[in-house]
DSSP file (Angstrom, degrees, kcal/mol; ACC not computed):
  #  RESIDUE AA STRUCTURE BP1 BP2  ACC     N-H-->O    O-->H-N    N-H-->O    O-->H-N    TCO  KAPPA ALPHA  PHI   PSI    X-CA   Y-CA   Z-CA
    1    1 A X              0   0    0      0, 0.0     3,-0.0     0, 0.0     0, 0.0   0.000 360.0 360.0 360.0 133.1    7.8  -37.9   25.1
    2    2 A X    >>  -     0   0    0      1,-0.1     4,-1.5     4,-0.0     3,-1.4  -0.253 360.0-112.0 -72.0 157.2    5.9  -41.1   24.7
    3    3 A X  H 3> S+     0   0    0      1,-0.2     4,-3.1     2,-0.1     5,-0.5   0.931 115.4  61.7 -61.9 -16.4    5.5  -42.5   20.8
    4    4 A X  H 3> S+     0   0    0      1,-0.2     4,-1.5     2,-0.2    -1,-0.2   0.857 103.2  41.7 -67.4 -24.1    2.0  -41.7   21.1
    5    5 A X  H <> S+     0   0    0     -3,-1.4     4,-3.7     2,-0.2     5,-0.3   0.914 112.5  53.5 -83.2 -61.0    2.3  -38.4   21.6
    6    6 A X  H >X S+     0   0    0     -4,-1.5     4,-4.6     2,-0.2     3,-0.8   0.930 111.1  50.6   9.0 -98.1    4.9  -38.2   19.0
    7    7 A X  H 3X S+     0   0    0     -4,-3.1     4,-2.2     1,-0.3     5,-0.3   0.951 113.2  46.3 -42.4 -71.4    2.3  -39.9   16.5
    8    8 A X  H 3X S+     0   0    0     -4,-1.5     4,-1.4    -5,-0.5    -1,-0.3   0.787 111.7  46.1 -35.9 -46.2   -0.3  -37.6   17.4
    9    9 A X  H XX S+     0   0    0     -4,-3.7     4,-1.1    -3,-0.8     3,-0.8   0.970 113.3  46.8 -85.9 -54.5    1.3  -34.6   17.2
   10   10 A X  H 3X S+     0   0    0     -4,-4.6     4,-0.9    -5,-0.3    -1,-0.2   0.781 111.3  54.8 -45.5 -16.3    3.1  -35.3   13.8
   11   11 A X  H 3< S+     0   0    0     -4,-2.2    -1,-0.2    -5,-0.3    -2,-0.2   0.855 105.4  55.5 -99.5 -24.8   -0.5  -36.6   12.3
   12   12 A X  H X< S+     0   0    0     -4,-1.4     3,-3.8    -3,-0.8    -2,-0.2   0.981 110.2  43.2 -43.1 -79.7   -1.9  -33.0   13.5
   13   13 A X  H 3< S+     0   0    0     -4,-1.1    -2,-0.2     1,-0.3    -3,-0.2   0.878 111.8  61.0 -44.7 -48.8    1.0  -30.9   11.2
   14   14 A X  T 3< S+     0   0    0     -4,-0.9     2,-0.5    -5,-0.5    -1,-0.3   0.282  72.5 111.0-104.5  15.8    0.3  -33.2    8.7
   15   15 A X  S <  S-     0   0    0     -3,-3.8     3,-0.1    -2,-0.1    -3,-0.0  -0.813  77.3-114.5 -84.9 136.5   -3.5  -32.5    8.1
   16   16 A X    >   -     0   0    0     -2,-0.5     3,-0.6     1,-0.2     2,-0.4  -0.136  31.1 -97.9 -72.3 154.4   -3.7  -31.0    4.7
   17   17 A X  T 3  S+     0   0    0      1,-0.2    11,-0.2    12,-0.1    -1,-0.2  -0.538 115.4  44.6 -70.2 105.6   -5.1  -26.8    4.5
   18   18 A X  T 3  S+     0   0    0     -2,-0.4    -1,-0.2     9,-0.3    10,-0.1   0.337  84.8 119.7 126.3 -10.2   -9.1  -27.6    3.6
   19   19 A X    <   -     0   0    0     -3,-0.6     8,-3.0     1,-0.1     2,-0.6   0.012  67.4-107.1 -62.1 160.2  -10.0  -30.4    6.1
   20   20 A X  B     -A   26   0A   0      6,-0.2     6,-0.3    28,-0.1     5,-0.2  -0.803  29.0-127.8 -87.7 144.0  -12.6  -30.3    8.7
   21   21 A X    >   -     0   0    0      4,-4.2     3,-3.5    -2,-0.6     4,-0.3  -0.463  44.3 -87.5 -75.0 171.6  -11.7  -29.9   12.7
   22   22 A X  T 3  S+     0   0    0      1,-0.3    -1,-0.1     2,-0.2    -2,-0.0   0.944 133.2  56.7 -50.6 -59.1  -13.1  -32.4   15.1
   23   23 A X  T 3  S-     0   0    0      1,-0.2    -1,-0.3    -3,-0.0     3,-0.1   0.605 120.0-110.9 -50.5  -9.1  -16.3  -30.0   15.5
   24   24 A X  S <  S+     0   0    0     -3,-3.5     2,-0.2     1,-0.4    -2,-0.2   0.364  74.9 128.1  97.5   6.6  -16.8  -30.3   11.5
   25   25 A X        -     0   0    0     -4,-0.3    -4,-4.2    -5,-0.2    -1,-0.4  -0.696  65.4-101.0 -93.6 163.0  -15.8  -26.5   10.4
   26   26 A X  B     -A   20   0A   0     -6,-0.3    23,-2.2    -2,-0.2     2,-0.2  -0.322  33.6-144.7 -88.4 159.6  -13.6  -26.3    8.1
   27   27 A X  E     -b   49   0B   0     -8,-3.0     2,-0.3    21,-0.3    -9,-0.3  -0.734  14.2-178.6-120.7 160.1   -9.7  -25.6    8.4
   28   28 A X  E     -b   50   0B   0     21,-0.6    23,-1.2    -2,-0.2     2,-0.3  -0.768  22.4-142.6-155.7 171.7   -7.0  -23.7    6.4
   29   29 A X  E     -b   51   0B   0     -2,-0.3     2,-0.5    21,-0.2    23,-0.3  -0.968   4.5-155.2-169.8 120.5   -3.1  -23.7    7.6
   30   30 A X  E     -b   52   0B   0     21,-2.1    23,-1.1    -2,-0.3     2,-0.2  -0.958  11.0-141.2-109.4 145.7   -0.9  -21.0    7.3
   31   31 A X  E     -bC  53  38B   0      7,-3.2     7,-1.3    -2,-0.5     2,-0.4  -0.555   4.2-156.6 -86.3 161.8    2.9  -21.5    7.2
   32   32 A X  E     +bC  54  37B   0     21,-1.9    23,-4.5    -2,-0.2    24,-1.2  -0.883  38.0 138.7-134.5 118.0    5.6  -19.3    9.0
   33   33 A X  E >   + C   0  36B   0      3,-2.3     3,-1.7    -2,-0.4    -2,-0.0  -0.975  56.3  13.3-148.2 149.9    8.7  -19.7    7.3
   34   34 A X  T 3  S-     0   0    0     -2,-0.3     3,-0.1     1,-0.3    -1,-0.1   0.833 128.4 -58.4  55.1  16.4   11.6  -17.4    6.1
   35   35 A X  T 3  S+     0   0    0      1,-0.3    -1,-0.3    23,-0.1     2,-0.2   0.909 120.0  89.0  78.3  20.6   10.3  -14.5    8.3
   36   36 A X  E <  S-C   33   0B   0     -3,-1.7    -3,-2.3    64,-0.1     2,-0.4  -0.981  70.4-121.0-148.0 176.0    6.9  -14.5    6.4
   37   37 A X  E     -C   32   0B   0     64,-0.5     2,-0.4    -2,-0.2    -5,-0.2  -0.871  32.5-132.3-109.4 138.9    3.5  -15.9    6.4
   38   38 A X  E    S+C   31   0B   0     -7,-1.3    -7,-3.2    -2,-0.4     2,-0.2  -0.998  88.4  45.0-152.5 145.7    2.5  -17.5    3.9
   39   39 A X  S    S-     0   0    0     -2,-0.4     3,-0.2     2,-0.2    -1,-0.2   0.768  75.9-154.0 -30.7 148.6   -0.3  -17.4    2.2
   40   40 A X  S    S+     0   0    0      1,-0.3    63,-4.9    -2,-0.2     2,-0.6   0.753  89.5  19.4 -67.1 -47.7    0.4  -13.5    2.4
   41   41 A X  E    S-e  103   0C   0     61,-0.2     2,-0.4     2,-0.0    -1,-0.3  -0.980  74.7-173.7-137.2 146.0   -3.4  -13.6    2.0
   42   42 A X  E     -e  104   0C   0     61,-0.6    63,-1.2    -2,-0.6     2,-0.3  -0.975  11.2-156.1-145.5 127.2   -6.0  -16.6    2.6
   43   43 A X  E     +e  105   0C   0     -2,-0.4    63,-0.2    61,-0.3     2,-0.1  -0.916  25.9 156.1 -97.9 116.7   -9.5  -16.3    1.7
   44   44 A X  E     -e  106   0C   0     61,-2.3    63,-1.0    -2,-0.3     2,-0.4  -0.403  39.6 -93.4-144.0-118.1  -11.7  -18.4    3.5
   45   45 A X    >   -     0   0    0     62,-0.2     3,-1.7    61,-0.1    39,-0.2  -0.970  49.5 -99.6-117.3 153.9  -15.7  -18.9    4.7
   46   46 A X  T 3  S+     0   0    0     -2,-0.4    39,-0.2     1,-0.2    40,-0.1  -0.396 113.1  47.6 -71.2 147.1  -16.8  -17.8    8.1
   47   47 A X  T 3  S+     0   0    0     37,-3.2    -1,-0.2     1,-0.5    38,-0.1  -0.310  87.4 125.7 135.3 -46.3  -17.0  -20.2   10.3
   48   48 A X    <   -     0   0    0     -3,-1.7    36,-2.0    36,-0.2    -1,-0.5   0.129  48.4-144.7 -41.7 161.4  -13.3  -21.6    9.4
   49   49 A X  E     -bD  27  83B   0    -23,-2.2   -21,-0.6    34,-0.3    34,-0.2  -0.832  14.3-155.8-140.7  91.8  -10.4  -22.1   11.8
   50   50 A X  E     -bD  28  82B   0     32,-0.8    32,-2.3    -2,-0.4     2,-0.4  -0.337   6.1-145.4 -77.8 135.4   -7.1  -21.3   10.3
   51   51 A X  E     -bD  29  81B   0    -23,-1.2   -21,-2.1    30,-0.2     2,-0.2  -0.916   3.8-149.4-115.9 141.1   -4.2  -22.9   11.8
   52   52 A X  E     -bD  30  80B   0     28,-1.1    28,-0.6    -2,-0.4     2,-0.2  -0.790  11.7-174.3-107.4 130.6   -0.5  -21.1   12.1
   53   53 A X  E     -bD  31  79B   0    -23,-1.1   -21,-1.9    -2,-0.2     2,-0.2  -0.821  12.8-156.0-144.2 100.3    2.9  -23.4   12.0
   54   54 A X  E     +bD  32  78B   0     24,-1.6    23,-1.0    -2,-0.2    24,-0.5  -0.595  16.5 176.7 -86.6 133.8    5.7  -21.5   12.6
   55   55 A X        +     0   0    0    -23,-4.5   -22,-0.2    21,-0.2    -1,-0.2   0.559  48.4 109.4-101.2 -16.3    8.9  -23.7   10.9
   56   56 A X  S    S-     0   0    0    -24,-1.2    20,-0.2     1,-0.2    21,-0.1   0.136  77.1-133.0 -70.7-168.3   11.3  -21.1   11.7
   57   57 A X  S    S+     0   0    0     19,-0.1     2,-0.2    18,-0.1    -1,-0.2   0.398  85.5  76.4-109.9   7.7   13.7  -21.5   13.9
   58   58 A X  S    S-     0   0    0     17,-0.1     2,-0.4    16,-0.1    18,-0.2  -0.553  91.1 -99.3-119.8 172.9   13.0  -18.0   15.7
   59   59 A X        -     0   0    0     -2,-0.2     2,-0.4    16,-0.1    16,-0.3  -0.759  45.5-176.5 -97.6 138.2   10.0  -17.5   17.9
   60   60 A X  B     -G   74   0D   0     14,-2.0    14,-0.7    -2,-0.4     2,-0.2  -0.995  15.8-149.0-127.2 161.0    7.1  -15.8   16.2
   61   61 A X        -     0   0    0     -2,-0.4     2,-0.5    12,-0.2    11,-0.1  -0.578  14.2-139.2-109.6 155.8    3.2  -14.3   17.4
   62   62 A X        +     0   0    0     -2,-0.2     9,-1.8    32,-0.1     2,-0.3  -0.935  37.4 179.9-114.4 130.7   -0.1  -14.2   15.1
   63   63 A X  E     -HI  70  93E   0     30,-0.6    30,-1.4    -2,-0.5     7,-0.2  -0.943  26.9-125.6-146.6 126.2   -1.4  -10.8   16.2
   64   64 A X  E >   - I   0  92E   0      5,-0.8     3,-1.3    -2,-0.3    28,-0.3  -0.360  14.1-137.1 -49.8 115.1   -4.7   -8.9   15.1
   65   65 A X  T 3  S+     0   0    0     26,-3.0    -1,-0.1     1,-0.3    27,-0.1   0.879 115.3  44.4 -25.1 -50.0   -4.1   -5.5   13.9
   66   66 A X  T 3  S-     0   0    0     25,-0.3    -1,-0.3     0, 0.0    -2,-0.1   0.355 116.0-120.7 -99.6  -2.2   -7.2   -4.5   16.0
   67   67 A X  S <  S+     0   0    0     -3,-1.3    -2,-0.1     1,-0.1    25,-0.0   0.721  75.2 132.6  85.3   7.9   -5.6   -6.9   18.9
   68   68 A X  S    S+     0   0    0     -5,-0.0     2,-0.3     0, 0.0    -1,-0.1   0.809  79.4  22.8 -59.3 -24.5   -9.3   -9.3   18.7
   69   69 A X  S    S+     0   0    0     13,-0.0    -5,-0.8     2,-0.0     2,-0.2  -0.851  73.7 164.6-146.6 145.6   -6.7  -12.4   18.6
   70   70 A X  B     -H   63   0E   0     -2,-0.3     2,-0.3    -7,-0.2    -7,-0.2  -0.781  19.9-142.0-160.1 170.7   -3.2  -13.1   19.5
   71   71 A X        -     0   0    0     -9,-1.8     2,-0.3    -2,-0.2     3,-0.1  -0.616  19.8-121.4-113.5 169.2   -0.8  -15.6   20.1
   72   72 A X        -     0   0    0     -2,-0.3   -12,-0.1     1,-0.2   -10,-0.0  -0.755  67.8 -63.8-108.7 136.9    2.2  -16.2   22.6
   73   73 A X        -     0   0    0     -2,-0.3     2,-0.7   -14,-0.1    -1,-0.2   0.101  59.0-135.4 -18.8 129.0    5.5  -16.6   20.9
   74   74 A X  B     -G   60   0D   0    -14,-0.7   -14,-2.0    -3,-0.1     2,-0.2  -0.954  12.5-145.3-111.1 100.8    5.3  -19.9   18.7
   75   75 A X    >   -     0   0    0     -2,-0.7     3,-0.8   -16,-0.3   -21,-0.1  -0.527  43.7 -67.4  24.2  88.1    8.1  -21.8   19.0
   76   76 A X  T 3  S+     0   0    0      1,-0.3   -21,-0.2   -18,-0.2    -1,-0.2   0.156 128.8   9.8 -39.7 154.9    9.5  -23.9   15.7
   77   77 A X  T 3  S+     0   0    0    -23,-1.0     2,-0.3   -21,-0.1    -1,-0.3   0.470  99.1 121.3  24.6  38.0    6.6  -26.4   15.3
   78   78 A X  E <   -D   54   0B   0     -3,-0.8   -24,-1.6   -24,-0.5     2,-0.4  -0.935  51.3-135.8-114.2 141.2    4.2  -25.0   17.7
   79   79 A X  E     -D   53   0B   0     -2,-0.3     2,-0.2   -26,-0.2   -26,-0.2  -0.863  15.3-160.8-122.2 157.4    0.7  -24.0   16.4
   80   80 A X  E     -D   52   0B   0    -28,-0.6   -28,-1.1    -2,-0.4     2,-0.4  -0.629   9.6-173.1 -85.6 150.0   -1.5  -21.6   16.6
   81   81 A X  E     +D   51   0B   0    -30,-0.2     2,-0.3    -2,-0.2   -30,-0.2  -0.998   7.4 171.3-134.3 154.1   -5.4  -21.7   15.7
   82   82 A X  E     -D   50   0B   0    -32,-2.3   -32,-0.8    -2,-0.4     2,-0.3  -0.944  26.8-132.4-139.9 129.7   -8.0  -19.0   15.6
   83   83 A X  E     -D   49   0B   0     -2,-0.3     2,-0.8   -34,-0.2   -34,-0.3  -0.796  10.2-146.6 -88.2 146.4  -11.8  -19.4   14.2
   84   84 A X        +     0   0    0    -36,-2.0   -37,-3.2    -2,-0.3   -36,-0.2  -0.794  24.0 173.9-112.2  85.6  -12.8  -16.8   11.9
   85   85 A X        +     0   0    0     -2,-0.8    -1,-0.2   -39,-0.2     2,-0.1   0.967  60.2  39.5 -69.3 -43.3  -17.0  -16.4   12.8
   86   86 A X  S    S-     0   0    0    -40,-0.1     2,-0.2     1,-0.1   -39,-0.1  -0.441  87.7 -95.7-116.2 172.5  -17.8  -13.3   10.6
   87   87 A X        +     0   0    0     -2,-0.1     2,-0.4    20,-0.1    20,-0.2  -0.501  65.8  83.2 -61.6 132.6  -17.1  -11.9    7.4
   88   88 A X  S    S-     0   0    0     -2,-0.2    18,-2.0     2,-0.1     2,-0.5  -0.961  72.1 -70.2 176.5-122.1  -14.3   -9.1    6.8
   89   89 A X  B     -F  105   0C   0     -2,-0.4     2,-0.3    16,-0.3    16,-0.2  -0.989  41.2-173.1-171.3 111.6  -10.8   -8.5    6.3
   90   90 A X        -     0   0    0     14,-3.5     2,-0.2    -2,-0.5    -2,-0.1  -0.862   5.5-170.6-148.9 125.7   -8.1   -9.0    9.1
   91   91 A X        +     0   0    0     -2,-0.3   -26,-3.0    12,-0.2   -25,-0.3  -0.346  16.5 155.8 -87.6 141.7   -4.9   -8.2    8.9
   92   92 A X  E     +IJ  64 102E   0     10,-2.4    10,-1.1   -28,-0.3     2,-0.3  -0.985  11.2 178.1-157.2 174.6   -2.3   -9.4   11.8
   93   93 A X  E     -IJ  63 101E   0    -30,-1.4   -30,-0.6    -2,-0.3     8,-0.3  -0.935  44.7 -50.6-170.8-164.3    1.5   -9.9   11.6
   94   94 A X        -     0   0    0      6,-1.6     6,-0.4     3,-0.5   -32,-0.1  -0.415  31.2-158.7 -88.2 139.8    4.3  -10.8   13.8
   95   95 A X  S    S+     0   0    0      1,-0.1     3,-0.2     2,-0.1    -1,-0.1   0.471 103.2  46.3 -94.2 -11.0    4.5   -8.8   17.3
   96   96 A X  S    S+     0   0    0      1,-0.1    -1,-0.1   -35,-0.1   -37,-0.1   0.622 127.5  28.6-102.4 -30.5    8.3   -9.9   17.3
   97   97 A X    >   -     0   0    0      3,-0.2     3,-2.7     1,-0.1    -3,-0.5  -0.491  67.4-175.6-142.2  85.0    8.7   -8.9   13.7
   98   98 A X  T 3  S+     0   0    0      1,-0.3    -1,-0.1    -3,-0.2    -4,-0.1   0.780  76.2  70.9 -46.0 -38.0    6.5   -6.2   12.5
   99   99 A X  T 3  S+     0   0    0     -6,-0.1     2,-0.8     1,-0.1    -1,-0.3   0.501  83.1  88.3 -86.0  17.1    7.4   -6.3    8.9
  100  100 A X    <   +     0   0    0     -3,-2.7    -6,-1.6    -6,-0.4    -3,-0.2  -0.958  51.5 152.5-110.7 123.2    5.5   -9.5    8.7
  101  101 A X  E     +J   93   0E   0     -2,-0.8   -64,-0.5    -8,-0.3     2,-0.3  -0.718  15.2 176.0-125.1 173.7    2.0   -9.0    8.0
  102  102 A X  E     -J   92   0E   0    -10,-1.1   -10,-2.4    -2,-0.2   -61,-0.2  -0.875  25.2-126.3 177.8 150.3   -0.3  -11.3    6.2
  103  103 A X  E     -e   41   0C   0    -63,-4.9   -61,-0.6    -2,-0.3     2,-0.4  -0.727   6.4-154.7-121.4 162.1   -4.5  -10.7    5.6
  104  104 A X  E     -e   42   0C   0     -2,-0.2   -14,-3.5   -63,-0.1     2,-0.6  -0.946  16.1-157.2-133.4 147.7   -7.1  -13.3    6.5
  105  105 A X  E     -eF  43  89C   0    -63,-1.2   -61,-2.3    -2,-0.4     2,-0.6  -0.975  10.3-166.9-121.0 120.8  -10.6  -12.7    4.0
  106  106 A X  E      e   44   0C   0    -18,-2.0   -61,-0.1    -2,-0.6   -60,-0.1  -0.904 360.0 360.0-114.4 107.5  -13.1  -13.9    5.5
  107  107 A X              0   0    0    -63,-1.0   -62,-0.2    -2,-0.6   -20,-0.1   0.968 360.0 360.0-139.6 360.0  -16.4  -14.4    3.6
């Protein structure tokens, strides 16, 4: 992998939870660490695009309860994003480990 790529990808993981993305909506980061998500719950405004960074070393999914969203097995340091357009309450949790759930508030 070239350093540029490197550089790029390490200055993505390292944008802070509240920033805007290139398109100007705002962003929020959940971690996945220890076999949970954390925040458990994140409140944010529609419109946002919440980013997943799984740390663990075991593969883990973001998946919608209602199945609207999901992710392919994440990989330690691979991320996920989804934007969140309308208001409501969505629950997902790991398709690899069901007894991690986490809520997303959207309002």
């Amino acid at each position: 992998m070239s350093r540029n790529i490197v550089f790029a990808v390490a200055l993505a993981l390292a944008v802070p939870s509240g920033t805007a993305a290139q398109d100007g909506a705002p962003t929020a980061r959940v971690s996945i660490a220890h076999f949970a998500f954390e925040p458990a719950q994140l409140s944010v405004k529609a419109g946002t695009t919440v980013a997943w960074v799984n740390h663990d070393e075991e593969a883990h999914t973001v998946t919608a309860v209602d199945r609207s969203y999901a992710s392919a097995g994440l990989e330690q340091e691979e991320v996920y994003t989804h934007r969140f357009a309308a208001p409501g309450t969505y629950t997902y949790f790991c398709a690899l480990h069901p007894h991690m759930t986490a809520t997303v508030v959207v309002r």
